[in-house]
C-alpha positions in Angstrom: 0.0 0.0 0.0 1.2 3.4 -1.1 1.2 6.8 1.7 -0.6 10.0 1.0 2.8 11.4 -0.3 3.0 8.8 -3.1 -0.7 9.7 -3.7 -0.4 13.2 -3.8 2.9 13.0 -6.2 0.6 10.8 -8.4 -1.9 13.5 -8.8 0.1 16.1 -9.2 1.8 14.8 -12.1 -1.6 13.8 -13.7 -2.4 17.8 -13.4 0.6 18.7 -14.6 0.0 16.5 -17.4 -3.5 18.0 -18.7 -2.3 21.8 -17.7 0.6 21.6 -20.5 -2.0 20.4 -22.9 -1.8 16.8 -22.9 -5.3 14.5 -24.0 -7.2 13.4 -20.6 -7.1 10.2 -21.7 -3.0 10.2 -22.1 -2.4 11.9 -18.9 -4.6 9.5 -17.0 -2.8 6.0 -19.2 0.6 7.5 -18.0 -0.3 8.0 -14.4 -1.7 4.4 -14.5 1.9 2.8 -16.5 3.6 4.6 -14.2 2.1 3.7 -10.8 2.0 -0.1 -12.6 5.5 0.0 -13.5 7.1 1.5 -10.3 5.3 -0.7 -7.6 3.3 -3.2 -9.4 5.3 -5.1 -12.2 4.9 -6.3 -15.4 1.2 -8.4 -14.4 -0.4 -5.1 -13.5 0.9 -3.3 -17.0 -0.1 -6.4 -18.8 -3.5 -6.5 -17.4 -4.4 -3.2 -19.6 -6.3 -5.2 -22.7 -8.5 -6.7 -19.7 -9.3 -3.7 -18.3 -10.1 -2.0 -21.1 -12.2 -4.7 -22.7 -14.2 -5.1 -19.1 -14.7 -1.1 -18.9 -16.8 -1.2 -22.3 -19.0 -4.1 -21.0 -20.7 -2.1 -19.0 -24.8 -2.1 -20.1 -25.1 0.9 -18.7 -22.5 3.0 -20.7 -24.5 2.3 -24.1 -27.2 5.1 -23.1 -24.6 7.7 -23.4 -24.3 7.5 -27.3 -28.0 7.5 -27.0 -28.8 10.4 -24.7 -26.1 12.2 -26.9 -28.5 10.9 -30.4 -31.6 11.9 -28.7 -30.0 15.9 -28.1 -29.4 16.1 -31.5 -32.4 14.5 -33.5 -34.5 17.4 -31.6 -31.4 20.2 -32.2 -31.7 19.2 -35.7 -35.9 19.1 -36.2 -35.8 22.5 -35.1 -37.5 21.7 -31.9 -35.5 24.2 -30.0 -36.4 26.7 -31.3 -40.2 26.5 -31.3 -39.8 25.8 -27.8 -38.2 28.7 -27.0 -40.6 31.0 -28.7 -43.2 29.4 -26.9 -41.4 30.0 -23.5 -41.1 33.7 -24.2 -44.8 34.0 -24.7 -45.5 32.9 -20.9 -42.1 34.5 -19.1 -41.8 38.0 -20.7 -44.3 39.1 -18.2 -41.3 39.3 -15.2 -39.0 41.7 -14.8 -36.0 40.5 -17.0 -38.3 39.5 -19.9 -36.4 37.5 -22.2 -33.6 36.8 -19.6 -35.9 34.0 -17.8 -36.9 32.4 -21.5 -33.1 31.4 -21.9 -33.0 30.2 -18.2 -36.3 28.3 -19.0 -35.4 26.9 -22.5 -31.6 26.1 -21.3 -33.5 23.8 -17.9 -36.4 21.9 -21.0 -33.5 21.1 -23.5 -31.0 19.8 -20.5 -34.0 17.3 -19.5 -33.8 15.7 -22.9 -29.9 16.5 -23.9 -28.1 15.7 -21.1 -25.2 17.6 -22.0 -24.1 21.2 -21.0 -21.8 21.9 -23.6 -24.8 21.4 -25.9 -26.9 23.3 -24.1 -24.9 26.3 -24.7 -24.6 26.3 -28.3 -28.4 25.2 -29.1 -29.4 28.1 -26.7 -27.1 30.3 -27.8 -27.9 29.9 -32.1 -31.6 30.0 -31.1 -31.6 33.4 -28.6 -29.0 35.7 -29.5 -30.4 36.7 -32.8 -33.2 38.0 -30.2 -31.8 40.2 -28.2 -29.9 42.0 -31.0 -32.7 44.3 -31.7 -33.8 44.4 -28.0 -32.2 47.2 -25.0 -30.7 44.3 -22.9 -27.4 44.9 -21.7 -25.2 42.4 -23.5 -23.5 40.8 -19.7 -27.0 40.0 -18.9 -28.0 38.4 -22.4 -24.3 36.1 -22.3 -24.3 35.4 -18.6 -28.0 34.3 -18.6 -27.7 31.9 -21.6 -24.0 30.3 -19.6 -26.3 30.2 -16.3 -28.4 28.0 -18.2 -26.4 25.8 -20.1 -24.7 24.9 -16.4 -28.0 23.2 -16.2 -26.9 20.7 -18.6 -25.4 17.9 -16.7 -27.6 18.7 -13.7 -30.8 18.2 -14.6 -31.6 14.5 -16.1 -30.4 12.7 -18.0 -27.4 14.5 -17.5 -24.4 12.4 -19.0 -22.1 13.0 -16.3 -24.1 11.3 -13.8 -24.0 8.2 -16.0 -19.8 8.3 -15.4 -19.9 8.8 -12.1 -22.2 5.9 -11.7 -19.9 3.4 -13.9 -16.9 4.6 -11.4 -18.5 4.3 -8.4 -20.8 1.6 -9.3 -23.5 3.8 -8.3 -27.5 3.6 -9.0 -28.0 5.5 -12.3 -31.5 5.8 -11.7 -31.4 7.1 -7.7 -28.6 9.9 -9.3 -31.1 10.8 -11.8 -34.0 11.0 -9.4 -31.3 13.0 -6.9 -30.4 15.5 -9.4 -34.0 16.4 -10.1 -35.0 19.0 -7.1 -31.3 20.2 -6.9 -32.0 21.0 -11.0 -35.8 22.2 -9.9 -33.9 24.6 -7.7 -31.1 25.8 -9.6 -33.4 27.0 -12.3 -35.3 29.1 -9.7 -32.5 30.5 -8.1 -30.8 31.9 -11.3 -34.5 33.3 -11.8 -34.1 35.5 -9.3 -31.1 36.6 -9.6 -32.4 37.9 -12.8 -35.3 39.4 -10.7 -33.2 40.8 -8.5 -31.0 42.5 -10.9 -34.1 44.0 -12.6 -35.4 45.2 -9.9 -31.8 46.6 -8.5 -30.7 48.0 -11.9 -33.5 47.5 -14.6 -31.8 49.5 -17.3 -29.7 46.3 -17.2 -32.5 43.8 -17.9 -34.7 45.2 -21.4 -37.8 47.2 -21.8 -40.8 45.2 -21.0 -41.8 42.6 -23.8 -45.0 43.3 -25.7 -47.9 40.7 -24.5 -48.6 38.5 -27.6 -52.5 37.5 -27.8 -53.8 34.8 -25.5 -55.0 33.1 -29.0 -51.5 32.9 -30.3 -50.2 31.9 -27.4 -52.3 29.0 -26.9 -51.5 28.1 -29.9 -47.9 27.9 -29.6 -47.8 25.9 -26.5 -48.4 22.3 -28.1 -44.3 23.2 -28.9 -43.6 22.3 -25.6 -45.0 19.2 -25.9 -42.5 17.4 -27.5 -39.4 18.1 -24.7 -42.1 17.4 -22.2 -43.0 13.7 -24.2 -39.4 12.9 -24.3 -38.7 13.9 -21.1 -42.1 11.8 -19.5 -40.9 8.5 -21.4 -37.3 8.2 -20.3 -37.9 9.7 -16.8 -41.1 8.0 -16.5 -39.7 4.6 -17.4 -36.9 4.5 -15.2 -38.9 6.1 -12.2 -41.8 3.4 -12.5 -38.9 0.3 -13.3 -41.0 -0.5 -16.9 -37.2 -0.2 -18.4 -33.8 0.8 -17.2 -31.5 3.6 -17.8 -30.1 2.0 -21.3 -33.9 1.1 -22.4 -35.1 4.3 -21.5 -32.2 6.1 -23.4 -33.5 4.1 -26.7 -37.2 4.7 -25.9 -36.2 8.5 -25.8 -34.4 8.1 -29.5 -37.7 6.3 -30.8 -40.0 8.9 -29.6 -37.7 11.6 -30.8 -38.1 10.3 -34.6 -41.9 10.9 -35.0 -41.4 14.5 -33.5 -38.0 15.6 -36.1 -40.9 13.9 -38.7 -44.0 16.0 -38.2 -41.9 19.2 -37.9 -40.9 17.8 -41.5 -36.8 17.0 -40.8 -36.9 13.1 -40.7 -34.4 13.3 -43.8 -31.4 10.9 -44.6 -29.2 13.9 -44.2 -30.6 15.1 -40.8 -30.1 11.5 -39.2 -26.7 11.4 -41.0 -25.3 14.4 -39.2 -26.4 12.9 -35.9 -25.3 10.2 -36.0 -21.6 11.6 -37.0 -21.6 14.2 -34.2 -22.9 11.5 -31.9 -20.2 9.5 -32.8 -17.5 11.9 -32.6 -18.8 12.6 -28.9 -19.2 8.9 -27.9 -15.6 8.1 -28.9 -14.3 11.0 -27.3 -16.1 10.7 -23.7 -15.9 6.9 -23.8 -11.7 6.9 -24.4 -11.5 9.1 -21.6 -14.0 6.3 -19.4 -12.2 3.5 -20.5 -8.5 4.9 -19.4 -10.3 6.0 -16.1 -11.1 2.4 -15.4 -7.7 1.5 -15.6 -6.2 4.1 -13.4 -9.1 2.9 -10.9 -7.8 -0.6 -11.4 -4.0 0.2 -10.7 -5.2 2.2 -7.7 -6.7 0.1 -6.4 -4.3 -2.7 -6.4 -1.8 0.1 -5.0 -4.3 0.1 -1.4 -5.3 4.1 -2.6 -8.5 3.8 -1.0 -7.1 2.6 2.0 -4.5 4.8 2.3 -7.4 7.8 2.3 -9.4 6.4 4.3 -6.7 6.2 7.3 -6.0 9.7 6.1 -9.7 10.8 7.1 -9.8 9.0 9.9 -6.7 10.4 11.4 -8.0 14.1 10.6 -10.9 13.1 12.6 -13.2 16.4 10.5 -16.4 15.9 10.1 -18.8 15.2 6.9 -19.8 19.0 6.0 -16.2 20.2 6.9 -14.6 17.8 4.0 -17.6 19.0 1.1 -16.0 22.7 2.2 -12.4 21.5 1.6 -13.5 19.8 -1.4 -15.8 22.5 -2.8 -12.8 25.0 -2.5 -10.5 22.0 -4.1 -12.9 21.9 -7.2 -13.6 25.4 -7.6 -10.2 26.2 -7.4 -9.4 23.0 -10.0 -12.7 24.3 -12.0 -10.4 27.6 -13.0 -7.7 25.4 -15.3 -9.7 22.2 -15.8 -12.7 21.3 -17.8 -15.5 19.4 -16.5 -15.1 15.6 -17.8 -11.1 15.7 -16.8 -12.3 17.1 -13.5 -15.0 14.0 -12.6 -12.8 11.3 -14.5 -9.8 12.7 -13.0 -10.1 13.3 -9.2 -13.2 10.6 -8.7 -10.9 7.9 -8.3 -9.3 9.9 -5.2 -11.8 11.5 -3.8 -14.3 8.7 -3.9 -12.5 6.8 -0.4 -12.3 9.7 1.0 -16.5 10.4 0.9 -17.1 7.1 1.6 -14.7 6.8 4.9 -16.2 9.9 5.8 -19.8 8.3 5.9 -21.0 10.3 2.8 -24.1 8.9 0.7 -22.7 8.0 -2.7 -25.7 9.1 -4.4 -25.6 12.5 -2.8 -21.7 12.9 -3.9 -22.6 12.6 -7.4 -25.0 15.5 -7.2 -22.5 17.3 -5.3 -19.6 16.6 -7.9 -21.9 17.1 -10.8 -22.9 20.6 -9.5 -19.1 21.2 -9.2 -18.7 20.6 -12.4 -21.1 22.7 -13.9 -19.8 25.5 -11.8 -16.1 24.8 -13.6 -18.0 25.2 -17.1 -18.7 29.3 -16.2 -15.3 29.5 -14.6 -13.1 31.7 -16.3 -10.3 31.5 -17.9 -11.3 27.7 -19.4 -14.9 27.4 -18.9 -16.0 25.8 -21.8 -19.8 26.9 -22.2 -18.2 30.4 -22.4 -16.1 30.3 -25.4 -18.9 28.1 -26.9 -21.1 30.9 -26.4 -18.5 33.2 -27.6 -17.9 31.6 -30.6 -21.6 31.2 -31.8 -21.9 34.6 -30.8 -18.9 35.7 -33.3 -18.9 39.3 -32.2 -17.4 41.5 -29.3 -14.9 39.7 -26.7 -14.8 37.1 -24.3 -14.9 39.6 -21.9 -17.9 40.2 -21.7 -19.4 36.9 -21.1 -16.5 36.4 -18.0 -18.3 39.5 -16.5 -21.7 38.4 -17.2 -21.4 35.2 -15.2 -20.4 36.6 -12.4 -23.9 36.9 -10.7 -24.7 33.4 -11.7 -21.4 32.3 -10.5 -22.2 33.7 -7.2 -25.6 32.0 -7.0 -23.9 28.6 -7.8 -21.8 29.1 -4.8 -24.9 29.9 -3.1 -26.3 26.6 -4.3 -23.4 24.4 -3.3 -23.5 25.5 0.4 -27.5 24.4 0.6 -26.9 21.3 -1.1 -23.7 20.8 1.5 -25.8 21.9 5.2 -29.0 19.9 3.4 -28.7 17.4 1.9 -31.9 16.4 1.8 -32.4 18.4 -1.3 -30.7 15.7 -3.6 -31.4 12.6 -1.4 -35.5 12.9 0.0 -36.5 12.4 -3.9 -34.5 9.0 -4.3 -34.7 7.7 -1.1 -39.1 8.4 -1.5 -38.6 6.7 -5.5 -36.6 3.5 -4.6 -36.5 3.3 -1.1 
């Protein structure tokens, strides 16, 4: 068994690995040789085509090029933005107008995307021509539509809970059903902030949006159906146990065809881009899964998880005290790191430590997840940003950094009630599946 010192050198060089630029997946296959070669031998480095052949068994990591299909059959129907025109109709009436649409839209297209990055740049193509003949100052406009994206992964079927389940061999369904108030309340909070800001400083926020008649709003509404169907069948599935997370993944695809095919973009073409940009994705996420699996394998044949656990117990702090050190750990890490080399990358270290602490699994992920989302509005790297920045194609990246900050702030916010209560994420899973 390897000391904390060993450890702690280990994971050092793994940072210093992805802060030059190296892939994820490299920095984490060189940690692993090297901890294999140095105290393990030749059976441990040998042991690699194993490992990665029994990392891609797992069932459960087929719904991720699934979830990823699903996001973009309904980017590509044009789903999106109907949706969001039909959100405007019933949120213009707050203070902030407009600003709550791409808060709204952003929380509907995470529940059937799962992804944050995605997010981003559907919300970003579909609101930004908007605004550019509206009074809304231009922070407000960027930070809002980053706020939203950080929804992504948070609300389900957010992607990221589906790796932190294969690491930890954690309920996929009970982190689902976790991440669903925490999500619930996210959205609401960055609602008010806008509030608050309009009400502070409303020069900041828009004129006040011109009512459109009930008749054509009424109209518009059945465009909300068709995240709301999605959403219903693969959350409805695996909250009832009619199929699991994989099933439910492929159920959502299905339904999603007869949707892109009355708005009339069930075309050869259509389905050929998604399925290259879900491929693309899949590879890309699932490299970076598979070398995780091996780096958890060589840990734990060098006693890592032991070695932390004797490390908490000898600190003697208590649960809440180690989510503080570790929220400051991640958003300190969330400035230079993105989100997947942040979960795949520390999870197998920090993972001991919750559980020798007496930490609820399930509630970690939502905890780690939120963590994450916060490191996708961190600036300098926060990757939603230059997404948005890029569809944007105008102005500087400036001005997105300084329009997160409120939302940044509420985030914070977030992660201390989710830390002194956890009940948020865990009275919805424990009330599902007991």
């Amino acid at each position: 068994m390897i000391g904390p010192v060993e450890i702690a050198i280990g994971f050092l060089i793994m940072l210093v690995l992805m802060f030059i630029g190296l892939h994820v997946a490299t920095t984490m296959f060189i940690t692993a040789i090297l901890g294999a070669v140095l105290y393990l031998g030749m059976p441990a480095v040998n042991a690699v085509g194993n490992q990665l052949w029994a990392a891609n068994e797992d069932y459960v990591l087929l719904s991720i090029p699934l979830y990823i299909l699903l996001g973009e059959i309904l980017v590509r129907s044009g789903t999106t933005d109907k949706m969001y025109k039909s959100l405007a109709d019933w949120l213009n009436f707050l203070p902030g107008g407009l600003l709550h649409t791409n808060i709204g839209a952003s929380a509907l297209f995470s529940a059937v995307s799962g992804s944050s990055v995605a997010t981003a740049a559907t919300i970003s193509t579909v609101a930004l021509p908007t605004f550019k003949t509206r009074k809304y100052d231009v922070r407000m406009v960027l930070g809002s539509i980053a706020a939203g994206a950080s929804l992504g992964n948070l609300i389900p079927p957010g992607i990221a809970f589906l790796i932190y389940g294969a690491m930890t061999n954690t309920s996929a369904g009970r982190l689902y059903s976790a991440g669903i108030i925490p999500g619930a309340l996210m959205t609401l909070m960055f609602m008010g902030t806008i509030l608050a800001i309009s009400l502070y400083k409303p020069e900041l926020t828009g004129d006040k949006e011109a009512e459109a008649p009930l008749r054509e709003k009424l109209g518009r509404l059945k465009h909300l159906l068709a995240p709301l169907i999605v959403f219903g069948v693969v959350m409805g599935c695996i909250y009832t146990g009619w199929a699991t997370v994989t099933e439910s993944a492929a159920l959502g695809v299905v339904v999603a065809l007869p949707i892109a095919w009355a708005y009339g973009q069930l075309t050869v073409k259509m389905m050929h881009e998604a399925f290259r940009a879900t491929l693309r994705l899949t590879a890309m996420s699932v490299l970076i899964l598979t070398m995780a699996f091996y780096l958890n394998f060589v840990l734990g044949l060098l006693g890592v998880t032991q070695s932390l656990a004797s490390v908490v117990q000898a600190l003697d702090v208590s649960a809440v005290q180690l989510l503080w050190v570790l929220a400051v750990f991640y958003l300190l890490l969330g400035i230079f790191f993105e989100t997947l080399p942040m979960l795949v990358g520390t999870v197998p270290l920090v993972f001991p430590l919750i559980t020798a602490a007496g930490i609820d699994p399930v509630f970690f992920g939502v905890f780690m997840v939120l963590m994450c989302e916060i490191s996708l509005i961190s600036p300098p790297v926060g990757m939603t940003l230059y997404v948005i920045q890029g569809v944007r194609g105008e102005g500087t990246i400036k001005e997105v950094f300084d329009g997160t900050i409120p939302f940044f702030l509420t985030m914070i916010l977030m992660t201390a009630l989710l830390i002194h209560f956890p009940q948020i994420a865990l009275w919805l899973p424990n009330l599902s599946f007991g």
